[in-house]
C-alpha positions as CSV (number, residue, x, y, z in Angstrom):
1,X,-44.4,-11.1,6.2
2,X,-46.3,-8.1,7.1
3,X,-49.5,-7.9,8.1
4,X,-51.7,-7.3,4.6
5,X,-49.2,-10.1,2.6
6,X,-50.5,-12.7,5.6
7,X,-54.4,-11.0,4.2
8,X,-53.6,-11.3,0.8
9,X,-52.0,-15.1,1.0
10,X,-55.2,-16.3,3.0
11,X,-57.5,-14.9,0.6
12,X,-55.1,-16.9,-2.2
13,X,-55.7,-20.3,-0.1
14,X,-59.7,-19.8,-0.1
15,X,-59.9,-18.9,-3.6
16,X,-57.7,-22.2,-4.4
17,X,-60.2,-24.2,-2.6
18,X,-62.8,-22.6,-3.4
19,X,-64.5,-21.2,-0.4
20,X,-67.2,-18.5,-0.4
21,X,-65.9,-15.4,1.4
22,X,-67.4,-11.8,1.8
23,X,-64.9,-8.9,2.5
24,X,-65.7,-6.1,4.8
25,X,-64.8,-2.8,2.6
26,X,-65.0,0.6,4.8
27,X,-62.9,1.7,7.8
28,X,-62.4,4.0,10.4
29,X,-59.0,5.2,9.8
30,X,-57.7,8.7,9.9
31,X,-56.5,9.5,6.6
32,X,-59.1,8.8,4.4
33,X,-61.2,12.0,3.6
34,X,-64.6,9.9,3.4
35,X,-64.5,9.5,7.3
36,X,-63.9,13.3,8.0
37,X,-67.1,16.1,7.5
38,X,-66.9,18.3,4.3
39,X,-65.2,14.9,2.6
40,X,-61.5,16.5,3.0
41,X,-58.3,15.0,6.0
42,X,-57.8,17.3,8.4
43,X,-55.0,19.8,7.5
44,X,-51.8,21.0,9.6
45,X,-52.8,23.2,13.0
46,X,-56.7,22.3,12.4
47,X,-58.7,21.5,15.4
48,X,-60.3,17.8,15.7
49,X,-63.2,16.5,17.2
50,X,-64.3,13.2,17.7
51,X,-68.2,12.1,18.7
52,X,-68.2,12.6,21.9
53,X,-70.8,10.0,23.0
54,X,-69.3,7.1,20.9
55,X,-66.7,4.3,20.9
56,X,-64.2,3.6,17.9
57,X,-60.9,2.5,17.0
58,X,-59.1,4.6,14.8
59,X,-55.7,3.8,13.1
60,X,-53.7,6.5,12.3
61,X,-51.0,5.5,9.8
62,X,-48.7,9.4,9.1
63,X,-48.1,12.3,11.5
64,X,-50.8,14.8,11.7
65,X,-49.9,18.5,13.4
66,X,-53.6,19.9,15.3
67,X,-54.1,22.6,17.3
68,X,-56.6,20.9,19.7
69,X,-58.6,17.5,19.4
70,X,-61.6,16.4,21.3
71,X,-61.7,12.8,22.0
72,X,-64.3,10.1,22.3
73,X,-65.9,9.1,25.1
74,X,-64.3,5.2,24.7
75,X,-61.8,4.2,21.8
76,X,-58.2,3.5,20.9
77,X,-55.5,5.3,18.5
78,X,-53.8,1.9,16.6
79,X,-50.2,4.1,15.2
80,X,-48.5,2.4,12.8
81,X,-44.5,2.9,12.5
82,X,-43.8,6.4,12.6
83,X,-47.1,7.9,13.1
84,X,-48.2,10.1,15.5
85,X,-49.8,14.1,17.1
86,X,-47.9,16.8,17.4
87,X,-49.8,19.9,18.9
88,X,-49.0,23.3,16.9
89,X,-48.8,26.7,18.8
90,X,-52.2,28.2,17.3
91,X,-54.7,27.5,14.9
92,X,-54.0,27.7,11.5
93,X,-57.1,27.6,10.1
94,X,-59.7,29.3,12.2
95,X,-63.8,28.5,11.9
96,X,-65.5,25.0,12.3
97,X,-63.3,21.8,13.3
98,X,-62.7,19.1,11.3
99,X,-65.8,16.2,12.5
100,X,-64.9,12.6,12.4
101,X,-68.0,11.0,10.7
102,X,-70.2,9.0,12.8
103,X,-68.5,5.6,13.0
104,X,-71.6,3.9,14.0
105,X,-72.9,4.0,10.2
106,X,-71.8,1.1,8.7
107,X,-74.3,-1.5,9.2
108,X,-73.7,-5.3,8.3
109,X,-76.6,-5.8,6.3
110,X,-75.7,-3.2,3.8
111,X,-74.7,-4.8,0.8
112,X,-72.6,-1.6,-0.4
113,X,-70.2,-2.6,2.6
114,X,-69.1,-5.9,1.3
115,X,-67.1,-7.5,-1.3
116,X,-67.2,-11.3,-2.7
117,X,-64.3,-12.9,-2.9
118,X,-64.7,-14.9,-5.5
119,X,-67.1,-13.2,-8.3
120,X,-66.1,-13.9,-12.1
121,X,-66.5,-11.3,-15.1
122,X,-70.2,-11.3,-16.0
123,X,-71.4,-12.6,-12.8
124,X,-73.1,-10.8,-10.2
125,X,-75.3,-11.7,-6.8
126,X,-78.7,-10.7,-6.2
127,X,-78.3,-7.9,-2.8
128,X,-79.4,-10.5,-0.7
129,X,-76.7,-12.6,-1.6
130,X,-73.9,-9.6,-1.3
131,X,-74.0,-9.5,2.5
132,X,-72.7,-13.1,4.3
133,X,-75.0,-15.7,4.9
134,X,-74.2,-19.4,6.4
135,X,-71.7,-20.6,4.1
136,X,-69.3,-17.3,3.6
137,X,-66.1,-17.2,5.6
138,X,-66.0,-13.6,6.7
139,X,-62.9,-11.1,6.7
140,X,-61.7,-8.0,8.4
141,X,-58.5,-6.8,7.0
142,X,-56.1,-6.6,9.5
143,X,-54.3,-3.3,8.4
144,X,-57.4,-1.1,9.0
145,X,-59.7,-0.5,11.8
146,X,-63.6,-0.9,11.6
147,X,-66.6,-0.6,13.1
148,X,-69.8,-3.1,12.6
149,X,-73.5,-2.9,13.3
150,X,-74.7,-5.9,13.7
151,X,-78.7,-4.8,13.0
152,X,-81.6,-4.7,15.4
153,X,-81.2,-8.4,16.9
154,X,-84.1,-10.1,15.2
155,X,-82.3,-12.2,13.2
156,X,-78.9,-13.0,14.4
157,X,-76.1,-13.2,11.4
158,X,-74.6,-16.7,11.4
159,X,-71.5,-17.5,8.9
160,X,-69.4,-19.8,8.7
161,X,-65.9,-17.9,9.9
162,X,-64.8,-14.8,11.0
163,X,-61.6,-13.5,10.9
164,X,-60.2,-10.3,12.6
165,X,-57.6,-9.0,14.1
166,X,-55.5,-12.0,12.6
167,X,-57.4,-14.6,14.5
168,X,-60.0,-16.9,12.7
169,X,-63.2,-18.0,14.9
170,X,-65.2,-21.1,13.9
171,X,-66.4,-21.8,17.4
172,X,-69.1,-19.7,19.0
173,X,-67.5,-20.0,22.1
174,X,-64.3,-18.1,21.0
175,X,-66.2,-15.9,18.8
176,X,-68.2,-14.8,21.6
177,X,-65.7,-14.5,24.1
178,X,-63.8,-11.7,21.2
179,X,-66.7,-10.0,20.8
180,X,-67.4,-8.9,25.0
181,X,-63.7,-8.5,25.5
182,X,-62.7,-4.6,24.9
183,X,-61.2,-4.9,21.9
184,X,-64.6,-6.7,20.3
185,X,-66.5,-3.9,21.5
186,X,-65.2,-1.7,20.0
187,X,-65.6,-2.9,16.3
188,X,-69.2,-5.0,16.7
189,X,-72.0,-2.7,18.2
190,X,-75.5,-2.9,18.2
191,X,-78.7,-5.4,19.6
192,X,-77.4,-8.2,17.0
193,X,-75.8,-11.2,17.5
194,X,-73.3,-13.5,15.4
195,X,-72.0,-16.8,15.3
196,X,-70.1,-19.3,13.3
197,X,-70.7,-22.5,12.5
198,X,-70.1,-24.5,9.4
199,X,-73.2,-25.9,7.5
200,X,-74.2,-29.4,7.2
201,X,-73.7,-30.8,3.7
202,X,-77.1,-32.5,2.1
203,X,-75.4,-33.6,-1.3
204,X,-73.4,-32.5,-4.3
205,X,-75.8,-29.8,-5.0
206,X,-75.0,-27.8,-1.7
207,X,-71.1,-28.7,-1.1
208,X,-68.1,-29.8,-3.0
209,X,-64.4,-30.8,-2.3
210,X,-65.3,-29.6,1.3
211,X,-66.7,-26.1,1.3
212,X,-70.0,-25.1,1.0
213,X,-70.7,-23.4,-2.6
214,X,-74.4,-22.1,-2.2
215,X,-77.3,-22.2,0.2
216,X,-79.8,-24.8,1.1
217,X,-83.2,-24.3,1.3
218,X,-83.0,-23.0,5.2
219,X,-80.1,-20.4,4.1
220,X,-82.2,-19.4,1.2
221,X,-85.3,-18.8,4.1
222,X,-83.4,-16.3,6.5
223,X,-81.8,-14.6,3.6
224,X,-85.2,-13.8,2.4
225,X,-86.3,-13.1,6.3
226,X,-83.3,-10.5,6.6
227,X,-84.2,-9.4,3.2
228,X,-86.0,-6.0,4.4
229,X,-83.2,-4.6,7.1
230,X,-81.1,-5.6,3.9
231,X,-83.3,-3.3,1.2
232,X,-83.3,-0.4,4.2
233,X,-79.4,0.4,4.4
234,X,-79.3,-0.4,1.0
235,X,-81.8,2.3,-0.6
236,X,-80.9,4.7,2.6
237,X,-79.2,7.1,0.2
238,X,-81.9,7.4,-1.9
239,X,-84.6,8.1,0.4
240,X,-86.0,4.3,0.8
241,X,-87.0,4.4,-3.0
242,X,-86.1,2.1,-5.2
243,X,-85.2,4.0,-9.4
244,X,-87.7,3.9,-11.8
245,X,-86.7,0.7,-14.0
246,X,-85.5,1.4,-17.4
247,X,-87.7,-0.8,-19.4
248,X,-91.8,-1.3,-18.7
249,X,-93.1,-4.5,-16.7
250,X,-89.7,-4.8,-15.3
251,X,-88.8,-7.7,-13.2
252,X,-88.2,-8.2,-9.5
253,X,-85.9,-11.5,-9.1
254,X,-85.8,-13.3,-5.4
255,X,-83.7,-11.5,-3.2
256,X,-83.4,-8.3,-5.1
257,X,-84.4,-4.7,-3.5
258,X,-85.4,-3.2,-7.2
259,X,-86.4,-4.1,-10.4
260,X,-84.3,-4.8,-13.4
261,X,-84.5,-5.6,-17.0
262,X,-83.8,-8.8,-18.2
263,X,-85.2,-12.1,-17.7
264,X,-85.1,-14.8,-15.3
265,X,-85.1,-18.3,-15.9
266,X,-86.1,-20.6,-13.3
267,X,-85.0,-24.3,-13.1
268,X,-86.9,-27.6,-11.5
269,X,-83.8,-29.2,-10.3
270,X,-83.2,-32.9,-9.5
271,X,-80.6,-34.4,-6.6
272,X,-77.5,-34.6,-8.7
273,X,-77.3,-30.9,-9.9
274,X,-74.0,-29.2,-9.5
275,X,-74.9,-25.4,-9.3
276,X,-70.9,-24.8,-9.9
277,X,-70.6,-26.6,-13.0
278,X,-74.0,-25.3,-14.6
279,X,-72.3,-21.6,-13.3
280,X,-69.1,-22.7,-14.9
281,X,-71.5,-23.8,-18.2
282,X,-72.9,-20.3,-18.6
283,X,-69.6,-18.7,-18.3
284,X,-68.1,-20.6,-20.8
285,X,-70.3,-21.5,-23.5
286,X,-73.4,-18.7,-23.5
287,X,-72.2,-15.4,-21.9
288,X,-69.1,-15.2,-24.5
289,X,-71.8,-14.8,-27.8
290,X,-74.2,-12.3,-25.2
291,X,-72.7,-9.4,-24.9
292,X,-73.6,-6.6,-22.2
293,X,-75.3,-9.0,-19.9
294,X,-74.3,-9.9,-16.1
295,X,-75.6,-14.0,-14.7
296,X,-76.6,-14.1,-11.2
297,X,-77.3,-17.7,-9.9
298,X,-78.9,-18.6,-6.8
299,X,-81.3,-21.1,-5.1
300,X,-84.5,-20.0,-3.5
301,X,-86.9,-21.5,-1.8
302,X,-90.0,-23.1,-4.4
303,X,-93.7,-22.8,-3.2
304,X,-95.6,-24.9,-1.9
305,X,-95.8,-28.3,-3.2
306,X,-98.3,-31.1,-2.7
307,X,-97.5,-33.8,0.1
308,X,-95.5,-36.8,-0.6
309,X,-93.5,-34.9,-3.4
310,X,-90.0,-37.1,-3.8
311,X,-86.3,-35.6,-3.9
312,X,-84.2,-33.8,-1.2
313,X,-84.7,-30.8,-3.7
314,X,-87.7,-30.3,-3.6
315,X,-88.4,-27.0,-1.6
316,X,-85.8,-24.9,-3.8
317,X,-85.3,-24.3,-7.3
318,X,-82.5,-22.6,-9.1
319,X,-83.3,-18.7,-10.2
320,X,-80.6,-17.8,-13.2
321,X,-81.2,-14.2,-13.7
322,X,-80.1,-11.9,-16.6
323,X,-79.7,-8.4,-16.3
324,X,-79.2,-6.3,-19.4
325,X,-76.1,-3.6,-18.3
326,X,-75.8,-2.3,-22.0
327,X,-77.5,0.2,-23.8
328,X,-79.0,-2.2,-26.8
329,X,-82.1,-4.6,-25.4
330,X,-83.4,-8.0,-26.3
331,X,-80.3,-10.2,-25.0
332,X,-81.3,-11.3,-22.1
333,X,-84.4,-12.5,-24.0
334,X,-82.5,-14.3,-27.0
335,X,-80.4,-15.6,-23.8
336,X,-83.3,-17.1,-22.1
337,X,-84.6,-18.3,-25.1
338,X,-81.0,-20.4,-25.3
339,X,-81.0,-21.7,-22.1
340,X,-84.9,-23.2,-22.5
341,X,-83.5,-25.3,-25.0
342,X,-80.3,-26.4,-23.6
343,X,-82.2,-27.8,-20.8
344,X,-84.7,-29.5,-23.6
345,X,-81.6,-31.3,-25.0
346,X,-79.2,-32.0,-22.3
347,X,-81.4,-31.5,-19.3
348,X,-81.2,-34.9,-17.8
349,X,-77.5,-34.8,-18.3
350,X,-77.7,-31.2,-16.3
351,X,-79.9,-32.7,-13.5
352,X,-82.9,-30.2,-14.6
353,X,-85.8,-31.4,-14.6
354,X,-87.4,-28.5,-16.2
355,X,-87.1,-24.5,-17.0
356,X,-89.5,-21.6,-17.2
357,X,-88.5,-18.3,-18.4
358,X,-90.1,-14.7,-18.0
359,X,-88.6,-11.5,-19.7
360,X,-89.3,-7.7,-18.9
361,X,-91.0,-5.5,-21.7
362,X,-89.7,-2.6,-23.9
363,X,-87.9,-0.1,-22.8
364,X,-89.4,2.7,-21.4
365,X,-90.1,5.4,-24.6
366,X,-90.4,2.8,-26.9
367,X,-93.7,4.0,-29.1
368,X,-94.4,0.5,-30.0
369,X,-98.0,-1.4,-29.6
370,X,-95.7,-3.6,-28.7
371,X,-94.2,-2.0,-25.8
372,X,-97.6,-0.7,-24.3
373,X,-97.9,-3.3,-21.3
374,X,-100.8,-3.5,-18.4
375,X,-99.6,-0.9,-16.3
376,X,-99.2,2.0,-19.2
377,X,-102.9,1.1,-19.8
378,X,-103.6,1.1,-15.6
379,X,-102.0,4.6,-15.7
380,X,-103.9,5.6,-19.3
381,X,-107.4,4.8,-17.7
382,X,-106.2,6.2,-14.1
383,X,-106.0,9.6,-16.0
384,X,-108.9,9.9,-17.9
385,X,-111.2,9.1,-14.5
386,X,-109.2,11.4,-12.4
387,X,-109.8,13.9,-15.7
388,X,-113.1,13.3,-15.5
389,X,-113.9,14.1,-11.9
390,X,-112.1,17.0,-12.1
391,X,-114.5,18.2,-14.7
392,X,-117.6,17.2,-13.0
393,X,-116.3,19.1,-9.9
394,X,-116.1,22.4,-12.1
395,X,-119.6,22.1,-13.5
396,X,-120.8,21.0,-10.2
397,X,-119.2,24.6,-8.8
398,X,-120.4,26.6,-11.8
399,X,-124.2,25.1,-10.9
400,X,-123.8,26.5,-7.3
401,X,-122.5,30.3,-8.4
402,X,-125.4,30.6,-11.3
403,X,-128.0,29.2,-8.8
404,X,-126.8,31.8,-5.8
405,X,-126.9,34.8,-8.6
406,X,-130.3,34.1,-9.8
407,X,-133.5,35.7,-7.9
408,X,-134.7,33.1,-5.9
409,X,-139.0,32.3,-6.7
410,X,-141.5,32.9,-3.9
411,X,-143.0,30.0,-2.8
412,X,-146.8,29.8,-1.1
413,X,-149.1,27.3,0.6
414,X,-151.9,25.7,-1.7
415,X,-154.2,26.7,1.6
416,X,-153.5,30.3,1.5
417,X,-155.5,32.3,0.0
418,X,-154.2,35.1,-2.5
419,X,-155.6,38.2,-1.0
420,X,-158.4,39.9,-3.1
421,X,-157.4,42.8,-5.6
422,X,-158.6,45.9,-5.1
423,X,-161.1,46.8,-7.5
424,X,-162.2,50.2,-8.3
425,X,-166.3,50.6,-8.0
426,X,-167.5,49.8,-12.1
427,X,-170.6,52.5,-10.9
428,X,-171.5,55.6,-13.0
429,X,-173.9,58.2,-13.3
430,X,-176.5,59.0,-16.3
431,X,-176.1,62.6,-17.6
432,X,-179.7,61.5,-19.7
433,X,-181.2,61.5,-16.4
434,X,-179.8,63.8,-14.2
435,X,-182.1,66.3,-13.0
436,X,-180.2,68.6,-12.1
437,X,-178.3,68.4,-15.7
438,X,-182.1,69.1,-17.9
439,X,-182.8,72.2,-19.0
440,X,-186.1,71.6,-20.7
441,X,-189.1,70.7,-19.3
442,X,-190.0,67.4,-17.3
443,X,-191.9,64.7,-19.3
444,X,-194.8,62.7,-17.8
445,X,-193.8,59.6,-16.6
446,X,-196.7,57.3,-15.7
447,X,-195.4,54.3,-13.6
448,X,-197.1,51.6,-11.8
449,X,-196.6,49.9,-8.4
450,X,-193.4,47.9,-8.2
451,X,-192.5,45.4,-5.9
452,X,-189.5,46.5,-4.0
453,X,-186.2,46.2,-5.5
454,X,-183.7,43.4,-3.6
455,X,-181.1,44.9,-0.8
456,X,-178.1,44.5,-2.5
457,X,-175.5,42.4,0.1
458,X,-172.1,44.3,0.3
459,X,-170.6,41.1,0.2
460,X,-171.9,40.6,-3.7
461,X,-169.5,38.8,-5.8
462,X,-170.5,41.9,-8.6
463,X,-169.9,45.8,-7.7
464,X,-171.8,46.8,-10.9
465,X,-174.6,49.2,-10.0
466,X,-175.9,53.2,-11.0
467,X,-178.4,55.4,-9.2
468,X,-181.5,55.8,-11.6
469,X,-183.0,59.2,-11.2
470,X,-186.5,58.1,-12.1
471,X,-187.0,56.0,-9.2
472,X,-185.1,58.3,-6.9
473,X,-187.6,61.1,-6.3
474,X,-190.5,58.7,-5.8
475,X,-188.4,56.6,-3.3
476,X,-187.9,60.4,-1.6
């Protein structure tokens, strides 16, 4: 039996008993184009070049023809029967090599990078819950070389198996001793660490006919500790940003990078609760009359709760989310709706103690009053009042151009005095008696002794005054 039939007959056994196991997906062989730059295998008499500064194990499954090849600075060539180099004359296709992708960038928290081994039709995991976690049994395929990251170190990865290389490690101590021997090094990289161990069983809810089936509440805890390196390598390609949900007040479920439409239906659950057979319940007798929705099940840890609160469930509760895949709406809604009173009628029977439920809003374009939710009116009033400072800012620079264009007034002190107007003398002289003017002769003019007329001071407030010729030759 060859090497991917002894694979394929172990991954038979666990599903048979029903183990959780996550499968490692890429690899760092040489024919497929994804690991080679410009996405395409090197062709016949094309130059090679591997990254110089790092270590990988490459398995190289046909014979390839190359004019040169530049190697790394540490890894291995794994032929398989009948592969092999052979070195042509000249190059056949002149210009840039072909550039063996980085084989550092697969990371183990990437949830892209892994596969569960035993997912049903309409069921799907929260991305916290695609990359292993304490219970999973963990497998490298044997017929293709890989290359792991195991993340900055912070939180060591802990499963409980590994397989690689055709050995299975459930011991730390042989785990470890694979990953600092050569061949270890150069498929696990990085700050991180991981071990193996299985996980203590606390009851029917957490393990059943041996294997561990879901997470207890200190599972639950690091998933959502790792939960951040997780949402990094997960939303890489896209920049770190999650898409814009397609429905408004869209939900955010435990353990998920990005919102989603749907609801989510959380359940109070009591000691006896099998989470299989209430999995096994949805499958059967809801999901089959709600079409275009995917079930994810999980435990997560509850909140707080007072002291002296009874049960060896108490810090988790179950989260059944519903995510709506299809183009018509509502489902996951008339779903929930279904589920509230299933656990009304045969909760005790269930080993629920009791259910919540909380559904997204309309889709996004929906002109409905019905599908204007908070935000839309947190983004209605954000507008008007950035509207409105914008226009007070215009009229505010309008003010300052009409004000620097205008003549500007001349101000004075109240204690300055205005200077005094020039005044033209209001003096004239009398053509009826000038002298000099008469042609006829003088009259007798008798006069009497006057007292002598007041000195007029310069500084009068009146400049009225006329020369009288009568009194002028007697004054003479």
């Amino acid at each position: 039996m060859g090497a991917l039939g002894r694979v394929l007959l172990w991954l038979q056994l666990c599903a048979l008993t029903r183990a959780a196991y996550k499968l490692w997906v890429p690899n760092t062989d040489f024919e497929p184009a994804a690991n080679w730059s410009q996405n395409r295998t090197p062709c016949a008499g094309a130059a090679v070049e591997f990254p110089t500064n790092k270590m990988v194990s490459v398995l190289v499954r046909e014979g390839h023809s190359i004019s040169d090849m530049l190697l790394p600075r540490d890894g291995e060539f794994v032929l398989a029967s009948g592969a092999g180099f052979s070195a042509s004359g000249a190059r056949a296709h002149p210009g840039a090599p072909a550039l063996f992708l980085d084989p550092d960038r697969f990371s183990w928290h990437d949830p892209r990078l892994w596969r569960s081994g035993d997912a049903a039709q309409g069921l799907f995991s929260v991305d916290a819950e695609r990359v292993p976690c304490r219970h999973d049994d963990v497998v490298f395929p044997s017929d293709a070389s890989f290359r792991v990251g195991l993340g900055p170190g912070a939180l060591p990865a802990r499963v409980r198996s590994v397989r690689a290389l055709g050995q299975t490690f459930t011991r730390d101590e042989d785990l470890a001793a694979f990953l600092a021997s050569r061949a270890g090094r150069l498929r696990f990289h990085g700050p991180g660490a991981l071990s193996v161990g299985p996980e203590a069983c606390a009851g029917p809810t957490l393990c059943r006919r041996g294997q561990a089936l879901t997470v207890s509440a200190l599972t639950a805890a690091s998933l959502l500790q790792a939960q951040p390196w997780i949402c990094a390598a997960l939303l890489q390609p896209l920049g770190g940003r999650c898409p814009p949900a397609a429905c408004r007040d869209a939900l955010r479920p435990e353990g998920q990078c990005c919102d989603l439409c749907g609801a989510i239906v959380s359940l109070t659950h009591g000691p006896t609760f099998d989470i299989e057979r209430y999995r096994a319940r949805l499958l059967q007798a809801f999901l089959p009359q709600h079409q275009g929705l995917q079930v994810a099940v999980s435990k997560v840890p509850r909140p707080p709760r007072p002291r002296g609160t009874a049960g060896a469930e108490a810090d988790t509760e179950i989260q059944v989310v519903l995510a709506e895949t299809g183009p018509q709406t509502g489902g996951a809604g008339r779903l929930a709706r279904a589920l509230l009173a299933d656990v009304a009628e045969h909760g005790e029977a269930l080993g629920v103690l009791s259910a919540t439920a909380r559904e997204s809003g309309a889709p996004v374009g929906d002109g409905s009053a019905e599908g204007l939710d908070a935000s839309g009116l947190r983004a209605e009033l954000a507008g008007a009042v950035t509207a409105g400072l914008l226009l007070l800012l215009l009229t505010l620079v309008a003010g300052a151009l009409l004000l620097r264009r205008a003549p500007r007034p001349t101000w004075r002190r109240r204690d300055e005095a205005a200077p005094a107007p020039v005044v033209a003398p209001l003096g004239f002289s009398n053509p009826v008696f000038d002298v000099a003017g008469c042609a006829g002769p003088r009259p007798l003019i008798l006069r009497t002794p006057q007292p002598p007329a007041p000195k007029v001071e310069n500084s009068s407030a009146s400049r009225s005054y006329f020369i009288n010729p009568l009194f002028a030759e007697a004054e003479a």
